[in-house]
N, C-alpha and C positions, 0 to 999 in steps of 0.2 A: 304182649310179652316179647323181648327183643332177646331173638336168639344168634350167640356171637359164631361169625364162619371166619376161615380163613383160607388162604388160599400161597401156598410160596412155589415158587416156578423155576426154574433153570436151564441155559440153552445146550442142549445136547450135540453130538457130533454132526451130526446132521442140520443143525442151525433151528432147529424147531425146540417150544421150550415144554419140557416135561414136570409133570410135581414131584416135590420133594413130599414123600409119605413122611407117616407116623410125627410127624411136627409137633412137640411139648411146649417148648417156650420160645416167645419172639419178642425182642428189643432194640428198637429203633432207638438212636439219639442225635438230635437234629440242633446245630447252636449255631449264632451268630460269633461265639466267641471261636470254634474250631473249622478251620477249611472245608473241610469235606466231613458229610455227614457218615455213619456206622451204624450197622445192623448187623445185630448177631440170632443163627438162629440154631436152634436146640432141636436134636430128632433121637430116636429109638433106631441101633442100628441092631441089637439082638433082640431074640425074641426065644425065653428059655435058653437064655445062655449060648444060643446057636449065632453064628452071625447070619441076618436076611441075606436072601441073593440075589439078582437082579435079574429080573423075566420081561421078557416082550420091548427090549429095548436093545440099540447096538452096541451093548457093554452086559450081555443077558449070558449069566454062567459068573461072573464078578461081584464080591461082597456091593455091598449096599455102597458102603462110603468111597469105594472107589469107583463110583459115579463122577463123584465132585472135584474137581480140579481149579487151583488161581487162575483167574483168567475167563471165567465163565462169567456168564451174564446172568444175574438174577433179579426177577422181579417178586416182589411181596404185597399182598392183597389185606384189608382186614373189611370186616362190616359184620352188618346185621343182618339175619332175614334170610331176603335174596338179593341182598345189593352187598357188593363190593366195594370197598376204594382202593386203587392203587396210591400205597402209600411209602414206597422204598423202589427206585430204580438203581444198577450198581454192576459191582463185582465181586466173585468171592476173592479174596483177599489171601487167607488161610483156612485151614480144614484141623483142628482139633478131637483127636479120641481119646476115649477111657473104658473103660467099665462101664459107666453109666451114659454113655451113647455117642453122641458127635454133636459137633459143634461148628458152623461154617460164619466166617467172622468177614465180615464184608462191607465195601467203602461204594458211596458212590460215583457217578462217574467222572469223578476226577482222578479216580484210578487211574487211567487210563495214562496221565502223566508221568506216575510213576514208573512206569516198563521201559523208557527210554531214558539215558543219559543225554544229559547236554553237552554239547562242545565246550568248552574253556574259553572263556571270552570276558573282557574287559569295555565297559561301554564308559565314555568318558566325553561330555558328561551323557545321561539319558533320562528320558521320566517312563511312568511305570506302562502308558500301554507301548513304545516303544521295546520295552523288554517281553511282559504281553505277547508282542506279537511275534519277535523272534524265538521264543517258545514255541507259541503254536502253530508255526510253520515247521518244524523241524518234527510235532507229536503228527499233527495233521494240518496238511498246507487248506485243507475245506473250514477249519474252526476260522470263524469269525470273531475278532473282539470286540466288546460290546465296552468300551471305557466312558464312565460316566462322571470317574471323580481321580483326578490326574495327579500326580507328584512330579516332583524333577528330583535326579540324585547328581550331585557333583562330580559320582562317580557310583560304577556295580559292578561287581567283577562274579563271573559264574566260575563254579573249579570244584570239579567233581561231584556234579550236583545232575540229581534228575529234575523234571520239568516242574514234579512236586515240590521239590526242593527249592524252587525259585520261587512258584505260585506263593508258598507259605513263607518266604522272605519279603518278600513283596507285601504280603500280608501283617506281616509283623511290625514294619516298619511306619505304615501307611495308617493301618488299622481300618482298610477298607473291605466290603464286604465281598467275597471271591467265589462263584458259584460259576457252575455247566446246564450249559441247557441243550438238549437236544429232540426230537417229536418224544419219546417215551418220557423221560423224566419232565418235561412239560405238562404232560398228562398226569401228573401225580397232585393226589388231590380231586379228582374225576372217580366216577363209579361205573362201573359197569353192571345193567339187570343179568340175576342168573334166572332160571326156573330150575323150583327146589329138586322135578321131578326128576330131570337130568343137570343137575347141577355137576360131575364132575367130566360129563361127555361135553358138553360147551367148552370147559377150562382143560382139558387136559387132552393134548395132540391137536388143539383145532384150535382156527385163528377165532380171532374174538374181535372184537373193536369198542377203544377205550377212545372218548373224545379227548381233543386236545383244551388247552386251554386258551388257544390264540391261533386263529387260523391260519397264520402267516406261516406256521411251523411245515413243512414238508419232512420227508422222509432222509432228503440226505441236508437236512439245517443242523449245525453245530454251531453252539455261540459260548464263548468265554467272559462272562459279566463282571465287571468292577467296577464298585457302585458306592456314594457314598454313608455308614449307617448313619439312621437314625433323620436324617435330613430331605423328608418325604414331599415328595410336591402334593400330600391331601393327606387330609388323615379320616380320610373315612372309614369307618371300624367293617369287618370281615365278619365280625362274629359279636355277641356279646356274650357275658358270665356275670350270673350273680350268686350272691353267696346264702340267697334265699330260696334259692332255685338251682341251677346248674352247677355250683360249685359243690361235689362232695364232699372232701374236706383241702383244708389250705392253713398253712402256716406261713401268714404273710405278715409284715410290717410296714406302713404307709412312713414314708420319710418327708417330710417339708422341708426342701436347700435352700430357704429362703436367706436365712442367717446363718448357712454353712460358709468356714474359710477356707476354700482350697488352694491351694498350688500346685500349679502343673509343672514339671521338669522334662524336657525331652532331651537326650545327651546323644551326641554321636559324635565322630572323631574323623576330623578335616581330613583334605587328600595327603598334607601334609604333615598328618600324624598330633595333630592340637586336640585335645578334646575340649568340646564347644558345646554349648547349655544355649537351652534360649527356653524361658519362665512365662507362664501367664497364669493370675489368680494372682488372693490374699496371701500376703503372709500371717502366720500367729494360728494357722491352725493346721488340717492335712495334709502334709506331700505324698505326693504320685508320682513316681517315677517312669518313662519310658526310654528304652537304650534301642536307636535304630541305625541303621546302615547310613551311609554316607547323603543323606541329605543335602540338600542346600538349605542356608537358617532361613529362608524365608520359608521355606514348604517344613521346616522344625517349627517353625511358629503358628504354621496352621492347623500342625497335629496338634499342638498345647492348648489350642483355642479351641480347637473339635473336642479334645476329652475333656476340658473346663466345661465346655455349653454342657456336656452328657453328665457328669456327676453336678452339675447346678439344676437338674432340671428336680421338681417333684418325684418321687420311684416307687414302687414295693421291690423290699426283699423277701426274699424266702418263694415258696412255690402255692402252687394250688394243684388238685386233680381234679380231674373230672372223667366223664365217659367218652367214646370215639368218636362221637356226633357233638357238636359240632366238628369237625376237621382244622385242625389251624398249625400253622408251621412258624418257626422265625421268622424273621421282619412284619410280620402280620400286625395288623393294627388292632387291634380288640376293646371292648368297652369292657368294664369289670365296675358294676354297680352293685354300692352295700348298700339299704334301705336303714340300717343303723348307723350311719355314718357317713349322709350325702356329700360329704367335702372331699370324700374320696372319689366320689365317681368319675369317670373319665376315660381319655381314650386312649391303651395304653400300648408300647408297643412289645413284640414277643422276643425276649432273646434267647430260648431255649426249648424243646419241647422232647418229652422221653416216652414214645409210646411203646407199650408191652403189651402183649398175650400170653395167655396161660390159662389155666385149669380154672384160676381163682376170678379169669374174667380179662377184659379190655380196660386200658385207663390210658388217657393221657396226664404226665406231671408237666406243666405250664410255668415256664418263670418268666413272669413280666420286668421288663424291663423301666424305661423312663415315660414320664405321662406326656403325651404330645399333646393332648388336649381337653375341656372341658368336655363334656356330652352334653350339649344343647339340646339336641330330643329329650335324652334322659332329664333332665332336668324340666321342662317344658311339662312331659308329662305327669311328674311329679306336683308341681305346681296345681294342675288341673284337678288330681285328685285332692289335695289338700283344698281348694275352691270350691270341690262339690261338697265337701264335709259339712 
């Protein structure tokens, strides 16, 4: 019997992180399609209409929720048992109250972008880790960029914009994938053992250690990632889901583009005020439009060819659930095997994941993206059993 714990943390004035009591509901939302991921979480701040007050801490004499402040550091835990995973590293963002309790609404750390303005600058021409980097020298000169899939623009002009403001430009235009890594958010995905006996003396005022997932990470590593989606050097699966098995329930639709007509439009508008098209696909049947910053057409023609490859590949719409075990995030490559319909099987990739807690339990909702590959084992093993028959 797998009994569900949870654990949310936050850094107190003193740099040490304390728990967030009385916790009702928790909502993580993790996608390849939005820059920075969001977790919202739910607590009890009265108790008989009283408001709680804060004891043994150095804000003790002070309502509950004004603990919480933008700016703080929070970490969020879910598991079974006595295992934990850390599954949300961040910020609080905003602090929401009502009547029926608080609400602390929270980005990960590419927060962190947001609290600074950028200077006003004109880069003529430049490509995107070039911009990249003049960001993250001015948030923090220690962030590394990690550029793995390049554009060039004819021209980019920054004007009154913060550091997020650029990242999700950058992102808009490119349609590359933009994430933060640092030792903590590294480690997400990782568990940590508790013992049930003292399960909340381990987590609460005392340090813990969560392993990372890549040794290379130290304490003061910051990396800024730009990365191309969906064009994986392996598609080896993370995890698998069947719908015989793991998948609880799903409302999916398998789509074959073999004989889809698409048409790709990407439109942006020259240094000298032209607006310029450059098309790849069919005509006679979908257009897709995308409107981006000042490109060059050659790097407009390789965004047209990147979202043609992705809406030409095999896909499921729609979603699935399941429970918190396995663990899987975006970009994750996953096998998703029906035993009623092996043409499906295959290896797919993740472009969204919404995990919640609450009363009613733990769930992950999964939207699979585009099929990157056959499942050769699955398939292999399938085979064998049908041979011994």
């Amino acid at each position: 019997m797998f009994q569900l714990i949870h654990h949310v943390e936050i850094e107190d004035k003193k740099g040490s992180f304390v728990e967030v009591p009385f916790v009702s509901d928790i909502n993580i939302e993790k996608s390849i399609a939005n820059l920075a991921d969001t977790a919202t979480v739910s607590f009890a701040i009265f108790n008989f209409n009283q408001h709680i007050f804060i004891k043994d801490l150095p804000d003790e004499g002070n309502q509950l929720y004004k603990l919480f402040k933008r700016g703080q550091k929070i970490r969020i835990f879910l598991g079974y048992n006595e295992e934990l995973r850390l599954e949300f590293v961040g910020y609080i963002k905003d602090i929401t109250t009502d009547e029926t309790g608080a609400k602390l609404m929270c980005e990960d750390e590419l927060f962190i972008f947001r609290e600074k303005n950028i200077p006003n600058k004109t880069f003529t021409p430049a490509n995107v880790k070039q911009i990249a980097n003049y960001v993250c020298r001015l948030i923090n000169p220690k962030i590394k960029v990690v550029c793995e899939y390049d554009m060039g623009y004819e021209k980019f002009t920054i004007i009154d914009a913060t550091g997020f403001d650029v990242l999700s430009q950058l992102q808009q235009d490119t349609g590359a994938n933009i994430f933060f890594k640092s030792v903590f958010s590294n480690a997400i995905g990782n568990t940590v053992q508790i013992d049930e006996s003292n399960f909340r003396d381990q987590l609460s005022g005392y340090e813990y250690q969560i392993s990372s997932n890549n040794s290379k990470f130290k304490e003061s590593t910051l990396e800024l990632h730009i990365s191309m989606p969906y064009m994986k050097k392996n598609t080896e699966a993370d995890c698998a889901f069947s719908f015989q098995h793991n998948i609880e329930t799903g409302q999916l639709q398998y789509i074959d583009s073999k004989d889809n007509k698409v048409k790709v439009k990407v439109t942006s508008v020259s240094i000298n005020g032209e607006i310029r098209t450059e098309e790849f696909g069919s005509t006679g049947g979908t257009e897709k439009e995308f409107k981006v910053n000042r490109l060059s057409k050659a790097e407009m023609k390789k965004r047209a060819k990147m979202e043609h490859f992705k809406l030409m590949q095999p896909h499921y719409t729609g979603t699935f659930d399941c429970w918190l075990i396995p663990y899987v995030e975006p970009n994750y490559s996953i096998i998703i095997d029906d035993e009623d319909f092996p043409e499906k099987d295959g290896v797919y990739n993740v472009d969204s994941v919404t995990t919640s807690f609450s009363e009613a339990g733990g769930r992950r909702t999964i939207t699979p993206g585009i099929k990157l590959s056959v499942d050769e084992k699955s398939k292999t093993d399938k085979s064998k059993k049908e041979n011994e028959k």
